[in-house]
C-alpha positions as CSV (number, residue, x, y, z in Angstrom):
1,X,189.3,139.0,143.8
2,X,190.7,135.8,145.8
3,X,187.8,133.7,144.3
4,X,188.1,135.1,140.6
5,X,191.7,134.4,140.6
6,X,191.0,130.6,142.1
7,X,189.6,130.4,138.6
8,X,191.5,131.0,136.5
9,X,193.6,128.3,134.5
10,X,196.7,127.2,136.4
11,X,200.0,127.1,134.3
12,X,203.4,126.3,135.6
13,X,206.4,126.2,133.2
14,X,209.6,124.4,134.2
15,X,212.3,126.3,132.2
16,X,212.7,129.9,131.4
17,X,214.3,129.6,128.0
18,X,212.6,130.2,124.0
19,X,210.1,128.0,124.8
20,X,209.1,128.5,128.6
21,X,209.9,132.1,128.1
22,X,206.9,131.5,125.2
23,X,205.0,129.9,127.1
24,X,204.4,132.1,129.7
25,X,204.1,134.9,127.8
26,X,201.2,133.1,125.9
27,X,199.5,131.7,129.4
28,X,199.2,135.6,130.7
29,X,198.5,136.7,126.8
30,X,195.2,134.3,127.3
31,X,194.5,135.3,131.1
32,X,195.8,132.7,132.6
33,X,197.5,132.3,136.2
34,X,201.3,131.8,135.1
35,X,204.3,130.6,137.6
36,X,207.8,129.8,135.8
37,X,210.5,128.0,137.5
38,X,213.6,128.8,136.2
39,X,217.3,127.6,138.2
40,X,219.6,129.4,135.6
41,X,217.8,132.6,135.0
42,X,215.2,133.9,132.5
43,X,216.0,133.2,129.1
44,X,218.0,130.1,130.1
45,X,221.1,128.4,128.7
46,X,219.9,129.6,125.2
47,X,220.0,133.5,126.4
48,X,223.1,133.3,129.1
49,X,225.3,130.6,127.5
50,X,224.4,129.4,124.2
51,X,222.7,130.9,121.4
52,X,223.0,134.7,122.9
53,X,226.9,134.6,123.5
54,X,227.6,132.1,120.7
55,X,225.8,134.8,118.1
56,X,227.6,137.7,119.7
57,X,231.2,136.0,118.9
58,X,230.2,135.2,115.8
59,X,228.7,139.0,115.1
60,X,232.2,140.1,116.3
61,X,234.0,137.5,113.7
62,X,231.4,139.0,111.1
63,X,233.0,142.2,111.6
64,X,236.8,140.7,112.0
65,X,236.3,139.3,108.2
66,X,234.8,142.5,106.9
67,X,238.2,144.7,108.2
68,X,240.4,141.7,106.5
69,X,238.5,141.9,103.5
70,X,238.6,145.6,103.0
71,X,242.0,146.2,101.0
72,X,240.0,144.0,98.1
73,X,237.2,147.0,98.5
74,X,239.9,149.7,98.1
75,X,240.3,150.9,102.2
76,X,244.0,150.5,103.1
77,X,244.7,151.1,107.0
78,X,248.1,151.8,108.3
79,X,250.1,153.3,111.0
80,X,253.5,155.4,110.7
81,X,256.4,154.0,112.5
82,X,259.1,156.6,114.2
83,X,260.3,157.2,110.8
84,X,256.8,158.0,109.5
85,X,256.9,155.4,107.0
86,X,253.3,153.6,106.7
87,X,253.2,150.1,108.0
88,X,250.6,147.9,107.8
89,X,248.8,147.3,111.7
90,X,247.8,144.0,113.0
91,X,244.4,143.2,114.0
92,X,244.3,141.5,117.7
93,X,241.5,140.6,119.7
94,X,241.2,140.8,123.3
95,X,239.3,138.2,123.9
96,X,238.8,139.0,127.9
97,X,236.6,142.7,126.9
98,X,235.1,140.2,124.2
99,X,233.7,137.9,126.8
100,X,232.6,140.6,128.9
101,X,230.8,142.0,126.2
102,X,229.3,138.5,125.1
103,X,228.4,137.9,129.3
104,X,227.0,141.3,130.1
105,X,224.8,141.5,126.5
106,X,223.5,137.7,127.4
107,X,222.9,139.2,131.1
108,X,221.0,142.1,129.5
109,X,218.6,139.9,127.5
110,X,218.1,138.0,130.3
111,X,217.2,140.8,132.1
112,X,214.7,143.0,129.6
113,X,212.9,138.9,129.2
114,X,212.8,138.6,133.6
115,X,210.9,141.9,133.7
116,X,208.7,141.3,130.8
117,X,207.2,138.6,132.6
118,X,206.9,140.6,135.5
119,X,205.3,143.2,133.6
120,X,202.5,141.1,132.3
121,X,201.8,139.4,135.6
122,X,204.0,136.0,135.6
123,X,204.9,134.9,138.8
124,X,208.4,133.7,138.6
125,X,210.3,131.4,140.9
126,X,213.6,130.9,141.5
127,X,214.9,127.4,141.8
128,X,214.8,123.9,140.8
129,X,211.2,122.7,139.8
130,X,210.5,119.0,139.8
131,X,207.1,116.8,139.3
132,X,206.4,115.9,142.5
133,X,203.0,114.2,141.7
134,X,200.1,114.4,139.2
135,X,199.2,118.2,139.0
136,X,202.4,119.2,141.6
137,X,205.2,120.7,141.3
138,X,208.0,121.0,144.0
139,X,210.7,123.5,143.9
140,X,214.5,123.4,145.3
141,X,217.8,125.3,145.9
142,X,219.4,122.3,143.9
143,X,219.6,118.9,143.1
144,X,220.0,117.9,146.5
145,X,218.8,120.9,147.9
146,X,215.9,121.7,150.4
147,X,212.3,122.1,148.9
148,X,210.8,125.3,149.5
149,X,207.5,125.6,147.2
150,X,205.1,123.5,145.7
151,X,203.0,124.8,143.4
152,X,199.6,123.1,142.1
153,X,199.0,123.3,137.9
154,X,196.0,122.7,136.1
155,X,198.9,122.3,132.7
156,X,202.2,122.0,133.0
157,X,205.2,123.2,130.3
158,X,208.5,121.0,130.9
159,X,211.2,123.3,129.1
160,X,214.3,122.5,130.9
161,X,216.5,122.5,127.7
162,X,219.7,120.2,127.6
163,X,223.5,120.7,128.2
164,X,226.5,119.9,126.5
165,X,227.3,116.5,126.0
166,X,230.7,115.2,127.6
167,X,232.7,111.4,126.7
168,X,234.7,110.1,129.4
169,X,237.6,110.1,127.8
170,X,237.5,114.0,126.9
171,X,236.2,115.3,130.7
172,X,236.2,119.3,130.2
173,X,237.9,121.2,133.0
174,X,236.5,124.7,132.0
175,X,240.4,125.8,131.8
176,X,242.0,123.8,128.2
177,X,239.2,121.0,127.9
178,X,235.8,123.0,127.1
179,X,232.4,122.9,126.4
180,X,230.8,125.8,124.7
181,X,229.6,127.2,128.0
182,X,233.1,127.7,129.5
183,X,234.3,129.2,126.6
184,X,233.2,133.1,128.0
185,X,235.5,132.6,131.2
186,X,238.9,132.6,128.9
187,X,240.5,135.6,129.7
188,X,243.5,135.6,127.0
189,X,243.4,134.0,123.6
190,X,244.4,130.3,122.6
191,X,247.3,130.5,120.5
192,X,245.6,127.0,119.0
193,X,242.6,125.6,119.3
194,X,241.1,122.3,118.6
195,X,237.6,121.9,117.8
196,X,236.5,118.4,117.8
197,X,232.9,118.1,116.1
198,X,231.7,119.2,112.9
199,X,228.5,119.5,113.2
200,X,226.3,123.3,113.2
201,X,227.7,124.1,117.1
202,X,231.6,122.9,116.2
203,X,231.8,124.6,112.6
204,X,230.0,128.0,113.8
205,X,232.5,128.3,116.8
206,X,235.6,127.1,114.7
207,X,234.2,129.7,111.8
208,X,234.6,132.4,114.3
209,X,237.2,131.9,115.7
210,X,239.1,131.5,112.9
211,X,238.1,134.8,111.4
212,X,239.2,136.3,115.1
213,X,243.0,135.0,113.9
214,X,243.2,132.4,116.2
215,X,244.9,129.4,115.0
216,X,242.4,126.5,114.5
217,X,242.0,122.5,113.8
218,X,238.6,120.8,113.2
219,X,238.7,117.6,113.9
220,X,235.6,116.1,111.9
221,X,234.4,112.2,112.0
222,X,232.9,112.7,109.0
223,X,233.9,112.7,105.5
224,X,232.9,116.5,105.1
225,X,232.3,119.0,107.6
226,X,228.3,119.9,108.2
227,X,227.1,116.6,107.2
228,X,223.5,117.2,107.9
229,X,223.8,120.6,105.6
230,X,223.0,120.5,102.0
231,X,225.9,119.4,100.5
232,X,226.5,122.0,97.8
233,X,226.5,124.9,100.6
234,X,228.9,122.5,103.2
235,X,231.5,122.4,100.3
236,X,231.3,126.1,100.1
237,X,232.0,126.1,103.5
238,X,234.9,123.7,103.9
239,X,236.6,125.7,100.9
240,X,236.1,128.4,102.9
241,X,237.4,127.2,106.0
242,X,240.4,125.8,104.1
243,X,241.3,129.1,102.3
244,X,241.1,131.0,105.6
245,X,243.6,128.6,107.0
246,X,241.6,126.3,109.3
247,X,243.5,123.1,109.7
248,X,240.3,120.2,108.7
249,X,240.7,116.6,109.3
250,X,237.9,114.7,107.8
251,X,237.2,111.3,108.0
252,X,238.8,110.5,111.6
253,X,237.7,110.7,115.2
254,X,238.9,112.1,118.5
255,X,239.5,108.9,120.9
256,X,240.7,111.0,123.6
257,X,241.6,114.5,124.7
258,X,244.2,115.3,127.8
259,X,246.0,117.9,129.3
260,X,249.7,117.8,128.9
261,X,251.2,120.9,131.3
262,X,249.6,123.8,128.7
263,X,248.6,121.8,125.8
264,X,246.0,119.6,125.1
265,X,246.4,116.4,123.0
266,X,243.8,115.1,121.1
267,X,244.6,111.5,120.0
268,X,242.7,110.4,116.7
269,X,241.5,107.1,116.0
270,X,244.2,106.3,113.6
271,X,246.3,106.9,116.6
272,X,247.9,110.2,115.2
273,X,248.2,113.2,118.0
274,X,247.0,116.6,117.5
275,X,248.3,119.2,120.1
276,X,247.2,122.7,120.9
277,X,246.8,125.2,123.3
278,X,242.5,124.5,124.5
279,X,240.2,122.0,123.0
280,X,236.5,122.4,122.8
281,X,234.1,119.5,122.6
282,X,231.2,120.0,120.8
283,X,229.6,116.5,120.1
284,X,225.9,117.4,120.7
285,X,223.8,117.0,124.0
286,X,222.0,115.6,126.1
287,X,218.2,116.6,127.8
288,X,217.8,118.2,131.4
289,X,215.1,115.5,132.5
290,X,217.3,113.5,134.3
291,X,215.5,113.4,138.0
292,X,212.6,115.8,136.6
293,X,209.7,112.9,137.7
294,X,208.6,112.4,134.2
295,X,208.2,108.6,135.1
296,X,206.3,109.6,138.1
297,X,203.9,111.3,136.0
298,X,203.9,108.9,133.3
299,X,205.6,111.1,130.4
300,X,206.9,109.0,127.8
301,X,210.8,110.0,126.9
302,X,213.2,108.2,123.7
303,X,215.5,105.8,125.5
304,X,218.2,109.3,125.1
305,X,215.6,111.3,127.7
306,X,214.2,113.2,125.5
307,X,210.4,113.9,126.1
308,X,208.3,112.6,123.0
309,X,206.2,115.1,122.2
310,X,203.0,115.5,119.0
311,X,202.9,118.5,116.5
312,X,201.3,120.6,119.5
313,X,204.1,119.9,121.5
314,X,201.6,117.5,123.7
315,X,203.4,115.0,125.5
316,X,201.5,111.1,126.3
317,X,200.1,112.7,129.7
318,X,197.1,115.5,128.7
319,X,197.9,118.3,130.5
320,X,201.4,117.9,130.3
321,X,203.7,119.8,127.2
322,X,207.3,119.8,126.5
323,X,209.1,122.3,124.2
324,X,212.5,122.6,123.0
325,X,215.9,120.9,122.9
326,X,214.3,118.5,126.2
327,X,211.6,117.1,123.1
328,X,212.5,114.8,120.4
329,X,211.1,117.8,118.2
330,X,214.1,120.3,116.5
331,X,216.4,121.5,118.8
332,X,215.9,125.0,117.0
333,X,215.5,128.2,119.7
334,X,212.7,129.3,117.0
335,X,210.9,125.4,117.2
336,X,211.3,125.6,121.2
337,X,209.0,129.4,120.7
338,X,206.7,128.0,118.7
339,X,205.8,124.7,120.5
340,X,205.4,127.0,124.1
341,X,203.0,129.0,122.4
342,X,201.4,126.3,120.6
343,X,201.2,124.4,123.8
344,X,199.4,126.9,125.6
345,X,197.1,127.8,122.7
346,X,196.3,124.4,122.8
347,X,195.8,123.7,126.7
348,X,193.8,126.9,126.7
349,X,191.8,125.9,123.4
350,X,192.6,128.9,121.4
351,X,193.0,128.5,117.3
352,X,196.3,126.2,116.8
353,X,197.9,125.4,113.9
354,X,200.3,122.3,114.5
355,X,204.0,122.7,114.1
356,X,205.1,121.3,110.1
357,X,208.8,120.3,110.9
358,X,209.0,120.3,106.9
359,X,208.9,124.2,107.0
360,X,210.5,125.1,109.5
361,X,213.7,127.5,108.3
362,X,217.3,126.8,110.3
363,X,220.4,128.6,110.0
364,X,224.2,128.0,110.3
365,X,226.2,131.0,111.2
366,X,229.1,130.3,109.9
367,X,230.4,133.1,107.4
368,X,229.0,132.6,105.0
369,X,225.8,131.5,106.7
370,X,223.5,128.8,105.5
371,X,220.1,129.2,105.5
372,X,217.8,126.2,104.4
373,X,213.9,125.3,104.6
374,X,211.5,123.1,103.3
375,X,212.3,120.3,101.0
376,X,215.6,119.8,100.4
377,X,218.1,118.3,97.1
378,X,219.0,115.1,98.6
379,X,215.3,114.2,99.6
380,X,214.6,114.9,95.7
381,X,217.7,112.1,94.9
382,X,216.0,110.1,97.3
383,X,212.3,109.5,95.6
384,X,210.9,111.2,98.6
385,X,209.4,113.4,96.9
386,X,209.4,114.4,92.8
387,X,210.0,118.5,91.9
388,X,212.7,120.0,90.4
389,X,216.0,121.9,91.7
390,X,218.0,125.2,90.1
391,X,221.0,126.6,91.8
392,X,222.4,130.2,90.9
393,X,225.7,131.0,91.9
394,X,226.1,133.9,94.1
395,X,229.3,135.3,92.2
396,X,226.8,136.5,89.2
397,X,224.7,139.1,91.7
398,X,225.9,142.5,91.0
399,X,225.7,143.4,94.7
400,X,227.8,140.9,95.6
401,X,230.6,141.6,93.6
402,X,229.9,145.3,95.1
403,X,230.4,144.1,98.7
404,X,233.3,141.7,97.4
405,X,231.2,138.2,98.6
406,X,232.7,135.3,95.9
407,X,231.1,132.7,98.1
408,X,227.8,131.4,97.9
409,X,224.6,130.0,95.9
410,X,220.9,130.2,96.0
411,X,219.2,127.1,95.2
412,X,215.6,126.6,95.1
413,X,213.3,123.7,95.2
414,X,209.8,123.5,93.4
415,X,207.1,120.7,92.1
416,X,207.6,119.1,88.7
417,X,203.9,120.1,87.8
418,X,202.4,123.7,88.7
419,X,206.1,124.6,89.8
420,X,205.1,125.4,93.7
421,X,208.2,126.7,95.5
422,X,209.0,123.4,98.7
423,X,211.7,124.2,99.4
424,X,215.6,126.1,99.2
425,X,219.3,127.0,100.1
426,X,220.5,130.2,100.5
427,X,224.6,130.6,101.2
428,X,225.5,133.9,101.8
429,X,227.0,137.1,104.1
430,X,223.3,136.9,106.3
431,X,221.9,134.2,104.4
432,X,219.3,134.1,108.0
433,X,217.9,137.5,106.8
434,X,217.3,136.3,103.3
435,X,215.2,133.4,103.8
436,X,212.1,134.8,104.9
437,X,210.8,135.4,101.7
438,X,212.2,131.4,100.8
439,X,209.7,130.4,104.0
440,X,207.0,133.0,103.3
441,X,206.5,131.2,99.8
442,X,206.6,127.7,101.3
443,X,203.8,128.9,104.0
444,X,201.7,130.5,101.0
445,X,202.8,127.7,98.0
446,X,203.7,129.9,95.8
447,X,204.7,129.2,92.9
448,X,208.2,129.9,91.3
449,X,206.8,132.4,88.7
450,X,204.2,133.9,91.8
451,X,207.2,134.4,93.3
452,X,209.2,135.9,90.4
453,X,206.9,138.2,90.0
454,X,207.6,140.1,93.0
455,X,209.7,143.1,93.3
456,X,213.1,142.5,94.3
457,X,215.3,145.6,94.7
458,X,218.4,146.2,92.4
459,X,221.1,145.8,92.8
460,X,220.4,143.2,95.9
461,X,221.4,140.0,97.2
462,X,217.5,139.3,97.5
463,X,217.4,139.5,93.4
464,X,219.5,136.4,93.0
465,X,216.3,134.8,94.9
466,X,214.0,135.9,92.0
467,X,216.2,135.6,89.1
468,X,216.5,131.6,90.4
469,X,212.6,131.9,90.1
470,X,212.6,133.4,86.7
471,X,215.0,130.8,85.4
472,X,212.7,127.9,87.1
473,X,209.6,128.9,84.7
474,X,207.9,126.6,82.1
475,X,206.2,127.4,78.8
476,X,203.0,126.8,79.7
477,X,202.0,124.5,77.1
């Protein structure tokens, strides 16, 4: 037995989250001998402070809007005061069970993934794995900490993630200056806070919190919130925001944020000061590599740190790989997946099919959510490629005037000639559910009246996806 398993291919994956978790399911999937060093815990920051948490909030919020938005439905809640007259009851959260909730659900994911791997014969490793030299890895309590493992690979996955980035004249303190993964220690809610960044992480937590009743400013540099988003679904959501009462202040940036006894002051660039109760920074981030012996081992990185990495998530060193928000790839929990499997598939030589960023379907969980892949609008504008584009508003779907959704459009994408769907928007309540079909089609190229063909349910939200189709078809002449 000792001599068969001296065999067998030698994988160690730095990381434990999407895409280490990935790629060590994959290595043992394939036989392989499979060690993961992971510092955090299984899952990573993605499962125990970032995506996990942030989507449990936000399915809470989801909720929160549905309960404000039921009178419109017909459903009246009240309570009878001493005189038994009705009144109508205020919704509060108590943000302390919330977090607890939001902690002990990331805890549990982190815990079903931890004995997955164990189940399927994954060695795992608790600490803080390093290149130590070509095919070595070396493995610490900490940063400064004493080794206590090395471990020799035949390939080697580098998933170590990245953190929130922090300027040095906005230094969180985990207690009125945060990032997003101190939010879950506040134990009472901020009677205002300030949300400097409007990108997908700043408007997500802004959305929800918003929709929890808390009080809320986002502070945008931009001249429209979401500016990497379609720009059709980003003014939805900006109306939205606006309507809901979120304070937005486009067009200027936060120079500096302090704490001022128990406010925090964000001073803008135009020199105006915004106070409230907590700020939270969310102006991207930065890779884990930092000290991870990349140079040692010759892996190229962007002059940010970020590993450079090929379609099979193959970094300049052969038996190397890198996936997830460490790569210069998309920092999308679904990318970091597919490049650990694709990585291993590769190492291993097993069928791969190399990653097409193009198709690759994202969402934004705001409320409503926006769901995009393929080709988008502007690159049409912008002679990147020719095709055509149709937008449907969502207000005409019969099962969203059911469910009392006003908000939102479905917009799809498709070649001038033979009408081959490339691309779409969906902006909706779950817009992330809807897509698939919108990425199926891409996958398969079908085309818009393929795709109109098929059954959609009515009434549905789905429908609105196929009537765009419909309305997209060309006399064939």
């Amino acid at each position: 037995m000792g001599a068969l398993a001296a065999e067998r291919h030698r994988i160690v994956v730095i990381g434990g989250g999407p895409g280490g978790y990935e790629s060590a399911i994959a290595g043992a999937q394939l036989g392989a001998d499979v060690t993961l060093v992971e510092w955090v815990g299984v899952g990573g920051s993605a499962v125990l402070t970032d995506v996990v948490p942030s989507k449990t909030l936000i399915a809470t919020a989801e909720a929160a809007t549905q309960v404000q938005s039921s009178d419109e439905l017909g459903l009246q809640y009240f309570v009878r005061d001493d005189a038994d007259n009705p009144r109508r009851p205020e919704m509060a959260v108590n943000l302390g069970k919330l977090n607890q909730r939001i902690l002990r659900l990331a805890q549990n994911q982190s815990d079903d993934m931890r004995l997955n791997l164990k189940d399927r014969g994954v060695r795992i490793v608790e600490g803080l794995g390093r290149i130590a030299a070509p095919g070595v890895v070396s493995v610490s309590t900490g940063e400064n900490g004493q080794e206590f493992d090395r471990i020799e690979y035949d390939t080697l996955v580098v998933s170590v993630g990245a953190s929130p980035r922090e300027l040095p004249t906005a230094k969180p303190d985990g207690e009125r200056i945060l990032t997003w993964k101190q939010l879950y220690n506040l134990q009472e809610t901020p009677e205002h806070l300030i949300v400097v960044g409007s990108g997908v992480t700043g408007a997500e937590f802004a959305s929800a919190y918003r929709a929890l009743g808390l009080k809320v400013t986002l502070v945008s540099s931009r001249d429209r919130v979401l500016p990497g988003e379609d720009k059709d679904a980003a003014d939805v959501i900006e109306e939205v925001f606006k309507r809901n009462g979120m304070n937005v202040l486009s067009k200027t940036r936060a120079e500096s944020v302090v704490v001022d006894g128990d406010e925090v002051v964000v001073t803008l660039s135009d020199g105006a000061e915004v106070r409230g109760s907590h700020c939270l920074m969310a102006v991207g981030s930065i890779p884990n590599t930092k000290g991870l012996g990349l140079e040692r081992a010759g892996v190229k990185t962007t002059d940010s740190g970020h590993i450079i990495v090929n379609r099979v998530a193959g970094t300049s060193v052969p038996n190397i790989y890198a996936a997830g928000d460490c790569t210069n790839f998309f920092p999308l929990a679904s990318v970091a997946s597919t490049q650990g499997r694709t990585a291993v598939f590769h190492a291993l030589g097993d069928e791969v099919h190399p990653i097409t960023l193009r198709n690759v379907a994202s969402n934004v969980f705001t409320y409503p959510e926006i769901a995009t892949v393929g080709w988008q609008e502007k690159d049409i504008e912008e002679g990147k490629r020719t095709g055509r584009v149709y937008k449907l508003d969502l207000a005409q779907n019969p099962r969203a005037k059911m469910q009392g959704f006003r908000d939102g459009f479905v917009k799809l994408i498709a070649g001038n000639n033979l009408g081959t769907i490339v691309g779409g928007v969906v902006v909706a309540p779950r817009a992330s559910e809807l897509l698939l079909a919108l990425s199926i089609a891409i996958e398969q190229r079908l085309t818009v009246d393929e795709f109109a063909s098929s059954w959609a349910v009515y009434p549905s939200l789905s429908g609105s996806m196929v009537d765009a189709a419909r309305d997209m078809h060309v006399r064939d002449e």
